[in-house]
C-alpha positions in Angstrom: -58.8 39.8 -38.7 -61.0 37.2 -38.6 -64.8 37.8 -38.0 -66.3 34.9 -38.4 -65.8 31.3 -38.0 -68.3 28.3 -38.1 -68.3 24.6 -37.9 -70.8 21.6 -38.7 -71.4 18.1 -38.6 -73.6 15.9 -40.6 -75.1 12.9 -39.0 -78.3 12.0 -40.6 -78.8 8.4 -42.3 -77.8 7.5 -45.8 -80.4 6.8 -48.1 -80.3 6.2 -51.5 -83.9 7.4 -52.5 -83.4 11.1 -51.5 -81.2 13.6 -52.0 -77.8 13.0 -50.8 -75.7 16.0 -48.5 -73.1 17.5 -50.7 -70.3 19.1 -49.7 -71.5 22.5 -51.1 -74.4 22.0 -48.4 -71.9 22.1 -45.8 -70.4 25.0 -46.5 -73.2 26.8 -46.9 -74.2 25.9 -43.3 -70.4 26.8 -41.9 -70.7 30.1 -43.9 -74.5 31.0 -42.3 -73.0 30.0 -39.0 -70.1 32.6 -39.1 -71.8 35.4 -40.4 -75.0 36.6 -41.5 -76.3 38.4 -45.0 -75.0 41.7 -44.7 -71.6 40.0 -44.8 -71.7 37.8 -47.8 -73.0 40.9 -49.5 -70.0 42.6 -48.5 -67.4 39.5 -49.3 -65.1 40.0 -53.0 -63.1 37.2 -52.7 -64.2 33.6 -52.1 -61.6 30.7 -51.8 -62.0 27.3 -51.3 -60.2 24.2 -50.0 -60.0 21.2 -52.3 -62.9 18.8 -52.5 -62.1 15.0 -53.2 -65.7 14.3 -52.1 -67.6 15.9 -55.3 -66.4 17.5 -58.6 -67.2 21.1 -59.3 -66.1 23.5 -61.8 -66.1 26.1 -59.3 -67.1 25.9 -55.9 -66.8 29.2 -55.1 -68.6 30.3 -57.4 -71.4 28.1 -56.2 -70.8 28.7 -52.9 -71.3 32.4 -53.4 -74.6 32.5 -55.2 -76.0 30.2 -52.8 -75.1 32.9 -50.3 -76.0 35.8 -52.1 -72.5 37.6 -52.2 -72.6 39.8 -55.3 -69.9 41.1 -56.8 -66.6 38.2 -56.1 -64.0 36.6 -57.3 -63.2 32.8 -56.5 -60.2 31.0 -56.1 -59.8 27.2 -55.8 -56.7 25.3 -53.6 -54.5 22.0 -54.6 -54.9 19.6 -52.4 -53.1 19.3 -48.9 -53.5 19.2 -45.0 -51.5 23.3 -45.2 -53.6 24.7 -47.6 -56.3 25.8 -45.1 -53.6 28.1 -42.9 -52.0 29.0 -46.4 -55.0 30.2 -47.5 -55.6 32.0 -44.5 -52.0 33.3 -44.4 -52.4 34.4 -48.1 -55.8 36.3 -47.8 -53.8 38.7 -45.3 -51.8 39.5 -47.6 -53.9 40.5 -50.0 -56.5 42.4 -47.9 -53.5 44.1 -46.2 -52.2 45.0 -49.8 -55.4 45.9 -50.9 -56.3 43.4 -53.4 -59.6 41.8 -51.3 -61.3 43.5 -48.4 -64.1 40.6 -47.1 -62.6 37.2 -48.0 -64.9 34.2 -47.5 -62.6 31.1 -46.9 -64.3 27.6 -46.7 -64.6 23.7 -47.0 -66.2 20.6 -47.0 -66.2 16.9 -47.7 -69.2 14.3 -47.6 -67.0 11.1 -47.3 -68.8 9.7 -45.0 -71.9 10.0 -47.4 -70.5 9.2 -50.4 -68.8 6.1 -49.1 -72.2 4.5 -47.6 -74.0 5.3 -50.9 -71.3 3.0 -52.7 -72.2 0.8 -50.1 -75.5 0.7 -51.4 -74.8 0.8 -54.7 -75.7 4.4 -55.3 -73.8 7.7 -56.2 -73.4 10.7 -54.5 -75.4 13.6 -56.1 -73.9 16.9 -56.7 -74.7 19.5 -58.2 -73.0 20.0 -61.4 -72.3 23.5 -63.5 -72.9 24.0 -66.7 -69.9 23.7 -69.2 -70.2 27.7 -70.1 -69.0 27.5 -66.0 -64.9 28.2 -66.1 -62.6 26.1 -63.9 -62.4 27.4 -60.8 -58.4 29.7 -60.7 -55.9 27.3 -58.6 -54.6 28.8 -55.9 -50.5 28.0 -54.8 -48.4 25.8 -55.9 -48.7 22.7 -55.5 -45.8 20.1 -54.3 -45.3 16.4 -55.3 -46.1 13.8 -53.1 -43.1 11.1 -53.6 -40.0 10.6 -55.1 -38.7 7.8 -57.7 -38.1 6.0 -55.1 -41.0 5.6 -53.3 -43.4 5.1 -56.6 -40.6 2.4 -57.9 -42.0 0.1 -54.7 -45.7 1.6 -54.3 -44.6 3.3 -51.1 -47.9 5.5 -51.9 -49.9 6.3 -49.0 -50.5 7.9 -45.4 -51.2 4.5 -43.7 -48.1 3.8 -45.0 -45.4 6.2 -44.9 -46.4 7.7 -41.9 -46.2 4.4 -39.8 -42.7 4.2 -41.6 -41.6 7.5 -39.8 -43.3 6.2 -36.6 -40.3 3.3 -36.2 -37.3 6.1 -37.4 -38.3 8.0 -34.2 -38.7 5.0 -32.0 -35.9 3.9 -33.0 -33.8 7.0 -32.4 -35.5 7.2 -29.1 -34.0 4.3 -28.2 -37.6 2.7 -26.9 -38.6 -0.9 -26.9 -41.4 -1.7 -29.1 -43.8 -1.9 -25.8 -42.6 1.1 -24.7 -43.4 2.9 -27.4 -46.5 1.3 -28.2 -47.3 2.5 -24.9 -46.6 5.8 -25.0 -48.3 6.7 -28.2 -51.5 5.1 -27.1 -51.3 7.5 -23.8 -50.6 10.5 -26.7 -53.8 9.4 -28.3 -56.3 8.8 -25.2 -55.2 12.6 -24.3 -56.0 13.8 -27.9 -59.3 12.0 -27.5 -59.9 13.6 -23.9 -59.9 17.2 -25.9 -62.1 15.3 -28.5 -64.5 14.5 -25.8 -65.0 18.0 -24.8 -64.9 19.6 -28.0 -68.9 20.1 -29.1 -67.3 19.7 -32.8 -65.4 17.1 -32.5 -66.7 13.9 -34.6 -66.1 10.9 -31.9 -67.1 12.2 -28.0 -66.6 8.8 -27.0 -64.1 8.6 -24.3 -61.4 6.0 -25.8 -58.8 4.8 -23.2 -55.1 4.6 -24.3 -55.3 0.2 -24.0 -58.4 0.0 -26.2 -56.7 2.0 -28.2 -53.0 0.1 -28.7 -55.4 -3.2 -28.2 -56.4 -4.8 -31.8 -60.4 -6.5 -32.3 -62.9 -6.1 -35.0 -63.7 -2.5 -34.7 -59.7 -1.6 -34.3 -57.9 -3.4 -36.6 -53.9 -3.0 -37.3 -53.8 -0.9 -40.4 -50.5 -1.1 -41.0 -47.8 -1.6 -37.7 -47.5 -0.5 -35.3 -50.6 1.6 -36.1 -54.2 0.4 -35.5 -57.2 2.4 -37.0 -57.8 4.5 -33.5 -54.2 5.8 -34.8 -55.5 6.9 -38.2 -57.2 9.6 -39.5 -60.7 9.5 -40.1 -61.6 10.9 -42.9 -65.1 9.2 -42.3 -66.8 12.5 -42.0 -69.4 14.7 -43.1 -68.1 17.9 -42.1 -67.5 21.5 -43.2 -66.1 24.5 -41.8 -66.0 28.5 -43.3 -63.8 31.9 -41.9 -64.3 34.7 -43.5 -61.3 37.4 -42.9 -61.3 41.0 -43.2 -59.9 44.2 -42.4 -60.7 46.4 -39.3 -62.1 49.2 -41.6 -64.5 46.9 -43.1 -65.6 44.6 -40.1 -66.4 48.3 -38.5 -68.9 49.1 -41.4 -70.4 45.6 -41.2 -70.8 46.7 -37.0 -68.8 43.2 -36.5 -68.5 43.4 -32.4 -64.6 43.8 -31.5 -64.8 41.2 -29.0 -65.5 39.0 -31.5 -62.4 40.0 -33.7 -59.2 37.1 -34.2 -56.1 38.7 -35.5 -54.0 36.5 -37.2 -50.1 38.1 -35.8 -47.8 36.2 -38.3 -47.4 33.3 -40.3 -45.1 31.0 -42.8 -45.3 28.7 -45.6 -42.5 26.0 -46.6 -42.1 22.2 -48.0 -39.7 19.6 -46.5 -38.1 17.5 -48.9 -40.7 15.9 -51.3 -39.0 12.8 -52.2 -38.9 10.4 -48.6 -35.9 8.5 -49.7 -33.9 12.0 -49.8 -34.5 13.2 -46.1 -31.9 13.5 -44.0 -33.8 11.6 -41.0 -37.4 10.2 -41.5 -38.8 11.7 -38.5 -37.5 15.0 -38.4 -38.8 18.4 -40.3 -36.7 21.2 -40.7 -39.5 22.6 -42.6 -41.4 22.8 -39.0 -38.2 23.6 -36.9 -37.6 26.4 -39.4 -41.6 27.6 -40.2 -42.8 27.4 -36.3 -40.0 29.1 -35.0 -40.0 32.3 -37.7 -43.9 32.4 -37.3 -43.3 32.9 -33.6 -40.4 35.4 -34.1 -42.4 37.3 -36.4 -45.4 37.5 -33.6 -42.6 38.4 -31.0 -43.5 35.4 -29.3 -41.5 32.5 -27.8 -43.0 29.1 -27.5 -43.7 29.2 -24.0 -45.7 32.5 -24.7 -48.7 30.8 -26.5 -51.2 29.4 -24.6 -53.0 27.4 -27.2 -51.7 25.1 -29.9 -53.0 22.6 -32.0 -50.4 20.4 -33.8 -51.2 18.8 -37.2 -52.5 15.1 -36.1 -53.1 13.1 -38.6 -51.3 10.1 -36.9 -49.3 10.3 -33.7 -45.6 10.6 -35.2 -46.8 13.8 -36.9 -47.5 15.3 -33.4 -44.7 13.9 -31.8 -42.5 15.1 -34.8 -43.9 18.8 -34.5 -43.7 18.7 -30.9 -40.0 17.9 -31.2 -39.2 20.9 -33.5 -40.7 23.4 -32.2 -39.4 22.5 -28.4 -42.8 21.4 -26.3 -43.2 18.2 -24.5 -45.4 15.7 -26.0 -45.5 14.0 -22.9 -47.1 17.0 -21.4 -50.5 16.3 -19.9 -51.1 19.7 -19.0 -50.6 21.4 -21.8 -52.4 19.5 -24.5 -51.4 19.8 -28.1 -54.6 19.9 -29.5 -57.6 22.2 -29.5 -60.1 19.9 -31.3 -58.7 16.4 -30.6 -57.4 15.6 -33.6 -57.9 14.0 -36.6 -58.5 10.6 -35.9 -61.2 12.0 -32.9 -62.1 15.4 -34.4 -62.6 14.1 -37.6 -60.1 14.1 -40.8 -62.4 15.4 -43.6 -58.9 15.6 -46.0 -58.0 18.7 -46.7 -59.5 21.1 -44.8 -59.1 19.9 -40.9 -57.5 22.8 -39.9 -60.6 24.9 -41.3 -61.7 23.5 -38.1 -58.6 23.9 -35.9 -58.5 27.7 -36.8 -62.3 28.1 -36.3 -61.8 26.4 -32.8 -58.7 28.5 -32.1 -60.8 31.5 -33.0 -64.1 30.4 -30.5 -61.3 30.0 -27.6 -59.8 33.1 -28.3 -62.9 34.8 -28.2 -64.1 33.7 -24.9 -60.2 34.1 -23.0 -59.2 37.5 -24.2 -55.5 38.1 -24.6 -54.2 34.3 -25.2 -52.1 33.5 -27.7 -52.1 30.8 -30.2 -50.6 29.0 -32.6 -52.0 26.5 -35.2 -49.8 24.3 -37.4 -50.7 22.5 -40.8 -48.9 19.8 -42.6 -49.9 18.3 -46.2 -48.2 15.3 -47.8 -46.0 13.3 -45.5 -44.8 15.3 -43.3 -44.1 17.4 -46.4 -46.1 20.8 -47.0 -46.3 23.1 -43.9 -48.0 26.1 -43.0 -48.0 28.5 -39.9 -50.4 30.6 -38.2 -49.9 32.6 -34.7 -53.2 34.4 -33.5 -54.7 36.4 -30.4 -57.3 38.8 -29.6 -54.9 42.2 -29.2 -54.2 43.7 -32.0 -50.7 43.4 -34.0 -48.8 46.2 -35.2 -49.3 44.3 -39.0 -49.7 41.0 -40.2 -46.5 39.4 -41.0 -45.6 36.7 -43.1 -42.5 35.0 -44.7 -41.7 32.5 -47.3 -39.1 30.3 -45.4 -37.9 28.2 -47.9 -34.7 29.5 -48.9 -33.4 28.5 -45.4 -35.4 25.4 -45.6 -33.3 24.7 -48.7 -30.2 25.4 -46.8 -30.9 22.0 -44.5 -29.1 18.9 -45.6 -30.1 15.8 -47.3 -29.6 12.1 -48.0 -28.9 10.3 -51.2 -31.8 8.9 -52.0 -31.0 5.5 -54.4 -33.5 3.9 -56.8 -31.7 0.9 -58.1 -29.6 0.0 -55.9 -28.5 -3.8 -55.2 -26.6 -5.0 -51.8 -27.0 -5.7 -48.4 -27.6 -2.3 -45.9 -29.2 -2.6 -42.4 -32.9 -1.8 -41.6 -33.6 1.9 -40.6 -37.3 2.2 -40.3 -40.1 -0.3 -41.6 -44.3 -0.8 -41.6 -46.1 -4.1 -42.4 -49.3 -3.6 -44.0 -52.1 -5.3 -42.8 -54.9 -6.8 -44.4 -58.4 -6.7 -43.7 -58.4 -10.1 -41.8 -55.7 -9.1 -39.8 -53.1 -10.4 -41.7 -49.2 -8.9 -42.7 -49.8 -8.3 -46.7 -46.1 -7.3 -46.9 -43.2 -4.8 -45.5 -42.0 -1.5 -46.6 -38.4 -1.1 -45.5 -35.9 1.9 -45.4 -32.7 0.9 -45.4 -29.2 2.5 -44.8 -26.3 1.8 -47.2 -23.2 1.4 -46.6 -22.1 4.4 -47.6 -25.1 6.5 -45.4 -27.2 6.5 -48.8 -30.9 5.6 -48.2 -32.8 2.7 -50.3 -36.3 1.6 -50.0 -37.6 -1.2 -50.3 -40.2 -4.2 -50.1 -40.6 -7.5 -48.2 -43.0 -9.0 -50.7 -44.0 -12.6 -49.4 -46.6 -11.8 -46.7 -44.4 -15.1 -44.1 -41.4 -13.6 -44.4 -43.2 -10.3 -43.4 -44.9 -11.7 -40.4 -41.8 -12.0 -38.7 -41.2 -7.8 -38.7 -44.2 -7.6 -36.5 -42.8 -10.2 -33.8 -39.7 -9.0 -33.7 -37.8 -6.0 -34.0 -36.0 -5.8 -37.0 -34.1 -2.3 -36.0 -30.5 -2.4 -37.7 -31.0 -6.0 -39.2 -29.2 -6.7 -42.3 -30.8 -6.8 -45.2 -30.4 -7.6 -49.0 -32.0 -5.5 -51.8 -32.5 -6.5 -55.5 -32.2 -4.2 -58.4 -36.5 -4.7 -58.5 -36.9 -3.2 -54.8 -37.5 -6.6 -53.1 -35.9 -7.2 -49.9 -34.9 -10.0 -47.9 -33.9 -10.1 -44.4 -30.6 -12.1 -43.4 
């Protein structure tokens, strides 16, 4: 189970002539907020999530001394919005097979820091290992982020792709662009209401769904129909730690049972890597599949749990989830967050549901006998991981590998070179920083039901996708991946 859980922020102000928060620091604070000495002196097993903030050999290993665990191994993730819950999912497994008994999970990034140092035309300080220091053990396998076809056209990023889904499920919707616009604004203001009230959460400001659709200088259009209060800020100084173990050893550390998680079941699968080859852009059989096996192996139904909080790195990833796994995004009385999300809660890469599970776990805590269930998504809507929890003991942890069936789903040709005129299926136009279309990223059906992407390079031609919508259009693609509407 899990028997400790903390959380923290860092707000102080960036200067260059002392010494900079590293993410290290951070985890050291999470880890002294979930637990005290005897713990870490009891922990053999310490497992991080990956930093992008700062380089180190091995984290863990760092992590540990600082805490003055003795006797541990360490164990080091790839990167990806999953690995938190996979971790998590994995260190069950072992301490239920017996190969860990306390297992110290945790991360950190110092973004925010590190980018206002640049800023200022200084570095972020970390500490750094000495060479006789080995490279910290990677931990799961890692999946790739894009396809052929995607790299061909520099289809290469979140504020990209994920905007690129957004239009797929408006469009099969059957919403006006207003409409919809609408809508996902609402979704958002509701994820910021939970932010508001969440002591953890990064922003607190209340943010109202119009000043959050409405574009200005502190909420530009990123890339359409997204505008930054529809990103995910990764921004953030933050750091969270859980440290997992069984009910044999969190009696001879006198843990107090009422403050005990169990994790019930969980799952771990990958969606199609390459975006060209999914069958539709805004749908997951990787969550359909993962969510409702991580429920079956709790012996819950949907309508069971009490809380949930859906991956939210941008609203189509919500709305996406939502749809799979049968709950109404349009809900207001059952939110689907328990933080408020990663544009409000804060993004800090990998490791935001470090702080979704650590905020599951504090609302367990204090309503005895809920259920939850927390869901994790690296990539593009690619890597997924499950995790159902509650306060009442299961009979065992369960967890399943749900790929196989995953693989079973079908897929689309995905073309790389291909030359003729197809009609528009999704797009996103880019913006740049003065609020200007740079270009648009098209999918585009063939005529046989194949899939091509490409790009509207000449940034006139794609001011006209963000007037108008271009659902269905014809369009002619080169050999090169340029595009032209007709």
């Amino acid at each position: 189970m899990l028997i400790g859980f903390g959380q923290v922020n860092h707000r102080d102000e960036i200067d260059p002539e002392t010494r900079s928060v590293e993410p290290v620091d951070l985890m050291v604070a999470a880890a002294r907020q979930a637990a005290d000495s005897k713990v870490f002196e009891a922990v053999d097993s310490v497992r991080i999530v990956n930093v992008l903030s700062a380089h180190y050999r091995d984290p863990g290993l760092l992590l540990g001394q600082r805490l003055g665990c003795s006797d541990f191994g360490t164990l080091y993730s790839p990167v990806g919005g999953n690995v938190p819950q996979s971790l998590l999912n994995q260190a069950c497994l072992d301490i239920q097979r017996g190969r860990a008994g306390v297992v110290l999970l945790a991360g950190a990034e110092t973004w925010r820091t590190r980018t206002g140092l640049k800023k200022l035309g200084a570095r972020l300080q970390w500490t750094q290992q000495d060479d006789s220091v080995s490279m910290a053990e990677v931990s799961g396998e890692d999946v790739p982020m894009a396809g052929d076809a995607e790299i061909k056209i520099k289809l290469d990023r979140p504020a990209f792709i994920y905007p690129l889904f957004e239009h797929s499920l408006r469009l099969a919707r059957g919403e006006s662009i207003d409409e919809h616009r609408t809508r996902i604004s609402e979704l958002w203001s509701r994820f910021n209401a939970v932010a508001v009230d969440n002591p953890n959460a990064w922003i607190r400001k209340p943010v109202g769904a119009e000043e959050i659709a409405q574009t200005g200088p502190q909420n530009r259009m990123i890339s359409w129909p997204y505008t930054k209060l529809m990103n995910s800020n990764n921004m953030v100084d933050q750091g969270a730690a859980l440290i997992v173990a069984s009910v044999e050893q969190a009696q001879r550390l006198n843990i107090p049972a009422d403050r005990w998680v169990f994790p019930h079941a969980g799952t771990d699968s990958h969606d199609t890597s390459a975006i060209a080859e999914r069958d539709e852009l805004h749908r997951s059989p990787a969550i359909r599949i993962g969510g409702a096996r991580a429920l079956e192996l709790a012996g819950l139904g949907i309508d069971d749990v009490d809380y949930v909080d859906l991956y939210s790195c941008f609203p189509v990833a919500v709305q996406a989830a939502a749809a799979e796994l049968g709950l109404a995004v349009d809900d207001a009385a059952r939110p689907l967050t328990v933080t408020g999300g990663l544009t409000f809660a804060g993004g800090p890469w990998s490791n935001y549901v470090m702080h979704s599970i650590a905020t599951t776990a504090e609302l367990l805590v204090a309503n005895p006998g809920r259920r939850a269930l927390v869901t994790a998504n690296g990539g593009y809507l690619t890597k997924h991981s499950f995790g159902v929890y509650g306060t009442e003991p299961p009979t065992e942890f369960r967890w399943e590998n749900v790929q196989p069936a995953v693989d079973r789903e079908p897929t689309r040709k995905g073309l790389v070179d291909w030359e003729g005129v197809g009609t528009v299926e999704a797009w996103t136009t880019p913006f740049d920083r003065d609020g200007r279309p740079e270009k648009a990223f098209v999918a585009v059906r063939t005529p046989d039901g194949a899939r091509a992407l490409a790009v509207i390079a000449d940034p006139a031609s794609a001011e006209a996708t963000v007037i108008e919508d271009i659902g269905g259009a014809k369009v002619a693609v080169a050999a090169d991946g340029s595009a032209t509407l007709r």
